[in-house]
Backbone as JSON, one array per atom type, in Angstrom:
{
  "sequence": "XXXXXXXXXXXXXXXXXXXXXXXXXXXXXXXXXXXXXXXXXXXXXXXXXXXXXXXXXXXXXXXX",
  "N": [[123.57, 26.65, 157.44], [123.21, 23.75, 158.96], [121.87, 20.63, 159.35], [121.5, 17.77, 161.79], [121.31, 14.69, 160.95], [120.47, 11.27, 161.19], [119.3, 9.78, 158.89], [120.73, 9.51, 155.97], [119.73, 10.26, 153.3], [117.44, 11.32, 154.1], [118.83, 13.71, 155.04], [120.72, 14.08, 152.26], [118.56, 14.67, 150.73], [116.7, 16.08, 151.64], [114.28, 18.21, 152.45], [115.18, 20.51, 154.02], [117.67, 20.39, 153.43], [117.41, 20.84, 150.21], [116.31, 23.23, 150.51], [118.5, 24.9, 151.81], [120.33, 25.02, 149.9], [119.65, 25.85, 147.98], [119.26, 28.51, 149.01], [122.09, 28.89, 149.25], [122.69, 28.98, 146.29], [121.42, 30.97, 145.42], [122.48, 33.2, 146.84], [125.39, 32.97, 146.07], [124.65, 33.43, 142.82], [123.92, 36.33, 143.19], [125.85, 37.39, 144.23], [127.82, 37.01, 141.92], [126.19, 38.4, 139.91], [126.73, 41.05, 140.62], [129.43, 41.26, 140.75], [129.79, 41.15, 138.08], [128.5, 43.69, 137.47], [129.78, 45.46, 138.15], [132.5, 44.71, 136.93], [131.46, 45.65, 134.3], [131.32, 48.14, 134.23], [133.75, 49.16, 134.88], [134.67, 48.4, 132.33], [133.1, 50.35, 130.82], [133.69, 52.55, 131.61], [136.57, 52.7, 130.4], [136.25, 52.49, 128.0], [134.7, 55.1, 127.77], [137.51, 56.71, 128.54], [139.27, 56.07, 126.88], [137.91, 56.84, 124.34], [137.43, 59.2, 124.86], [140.45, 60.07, 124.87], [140.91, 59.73, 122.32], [139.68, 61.46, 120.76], [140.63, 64.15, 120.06], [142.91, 63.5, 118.38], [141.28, 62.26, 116.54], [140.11, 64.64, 115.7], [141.83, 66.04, 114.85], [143.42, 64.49, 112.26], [140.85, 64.4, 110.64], [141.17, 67.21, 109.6], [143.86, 67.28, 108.09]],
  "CA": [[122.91, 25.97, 158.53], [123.51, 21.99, 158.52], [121.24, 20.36, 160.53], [122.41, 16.65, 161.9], [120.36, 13.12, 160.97], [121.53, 9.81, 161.12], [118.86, 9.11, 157.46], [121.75, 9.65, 154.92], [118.65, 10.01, 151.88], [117.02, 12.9, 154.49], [120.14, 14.4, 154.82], [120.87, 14.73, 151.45], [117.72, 15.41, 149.19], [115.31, 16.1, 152.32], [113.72, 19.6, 152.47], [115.91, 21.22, 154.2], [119.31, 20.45, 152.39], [117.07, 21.6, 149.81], [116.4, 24.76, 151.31], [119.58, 25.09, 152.11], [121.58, 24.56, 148.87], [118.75, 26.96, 146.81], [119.5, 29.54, 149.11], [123.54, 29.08, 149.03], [123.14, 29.12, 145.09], [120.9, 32.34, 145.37], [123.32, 33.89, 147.37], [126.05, 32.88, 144.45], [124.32, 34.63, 142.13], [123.58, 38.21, 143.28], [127.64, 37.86, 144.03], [128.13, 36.85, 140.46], [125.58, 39.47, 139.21], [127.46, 42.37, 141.02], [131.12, 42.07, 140.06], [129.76, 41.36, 136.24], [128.2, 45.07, 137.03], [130.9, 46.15, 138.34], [133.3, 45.02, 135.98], [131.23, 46.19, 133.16], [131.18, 49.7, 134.53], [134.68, 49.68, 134.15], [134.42, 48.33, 130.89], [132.37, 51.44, 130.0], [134.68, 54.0, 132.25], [137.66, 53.05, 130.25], [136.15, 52.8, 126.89], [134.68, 56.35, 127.58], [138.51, 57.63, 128.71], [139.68, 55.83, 125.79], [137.2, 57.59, 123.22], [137.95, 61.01, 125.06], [141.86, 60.06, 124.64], [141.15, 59.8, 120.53], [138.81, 62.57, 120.2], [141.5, 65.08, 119.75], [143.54, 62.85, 117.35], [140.73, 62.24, 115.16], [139.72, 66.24, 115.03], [143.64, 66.49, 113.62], [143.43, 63.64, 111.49], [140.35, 65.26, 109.41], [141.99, 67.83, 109.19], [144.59, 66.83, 107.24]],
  "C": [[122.79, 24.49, 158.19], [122.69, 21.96, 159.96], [121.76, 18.51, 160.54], [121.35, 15.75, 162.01], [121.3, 12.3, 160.66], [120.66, 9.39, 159.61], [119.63, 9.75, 156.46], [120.47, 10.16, 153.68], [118.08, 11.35, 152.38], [117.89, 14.26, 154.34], [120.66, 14.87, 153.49], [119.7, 15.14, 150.26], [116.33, 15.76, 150.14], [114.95, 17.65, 151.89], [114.55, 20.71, 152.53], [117.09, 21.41, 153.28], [118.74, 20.94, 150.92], [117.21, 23.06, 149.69], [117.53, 25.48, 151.1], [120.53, 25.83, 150.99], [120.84, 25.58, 147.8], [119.51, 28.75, 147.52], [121.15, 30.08, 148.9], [123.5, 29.19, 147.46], [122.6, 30.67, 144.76], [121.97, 33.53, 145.52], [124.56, 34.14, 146.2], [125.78, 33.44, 143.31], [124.44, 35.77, 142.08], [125.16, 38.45, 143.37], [127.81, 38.37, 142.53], [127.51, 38.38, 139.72], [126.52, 41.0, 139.51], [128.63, 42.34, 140.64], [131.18, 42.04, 138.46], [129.44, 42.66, 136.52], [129.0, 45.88, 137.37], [131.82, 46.31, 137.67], [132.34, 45.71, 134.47], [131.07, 47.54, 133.29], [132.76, 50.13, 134.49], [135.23, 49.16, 132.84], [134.04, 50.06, 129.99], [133.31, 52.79, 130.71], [136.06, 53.76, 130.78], [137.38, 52.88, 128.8], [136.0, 54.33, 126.77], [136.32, 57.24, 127.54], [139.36, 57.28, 127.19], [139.03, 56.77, 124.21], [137.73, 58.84, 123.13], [139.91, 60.98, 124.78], [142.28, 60.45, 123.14], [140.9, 60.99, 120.23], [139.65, 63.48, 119.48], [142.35, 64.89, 118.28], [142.3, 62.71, 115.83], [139.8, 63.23, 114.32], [141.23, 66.4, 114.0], [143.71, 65.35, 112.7], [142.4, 63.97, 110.05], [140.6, 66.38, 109.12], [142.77, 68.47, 107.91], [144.43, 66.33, 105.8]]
}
């Protein structure tokens, strides 16, 4: 939401553009926050398939 003044100084450090620019960085965040939890969930999916991939190998390995 841009609102339109001719005081160049209101316009950029008044309240609003304030307002404004807190809530567009807010918004930026919770993005940010969600695809880090997202990617770190498949971080942890493909370590788990990876672990379960060894498991087997490193029952036959003591074994031996």
């Amino acid at each position: 939401m841009r609102l339109a003044t001719l005081h160049l100084e209101t316009a950029r450090y008044g309240d609003v553009y304030r307002t404004e620019r807190l809530a567009r960085l807010r918004q930026q965040m919770i993005r940010h926050i969600k695809r880090t939890d997202a990617s770190a969930q498949k971080v942890e999916q493909a370590l788990a398939s990876l672990a379960e991939a060894n498991a087997p190998m490193d029952r036959l390995a003591r074994h031996r």
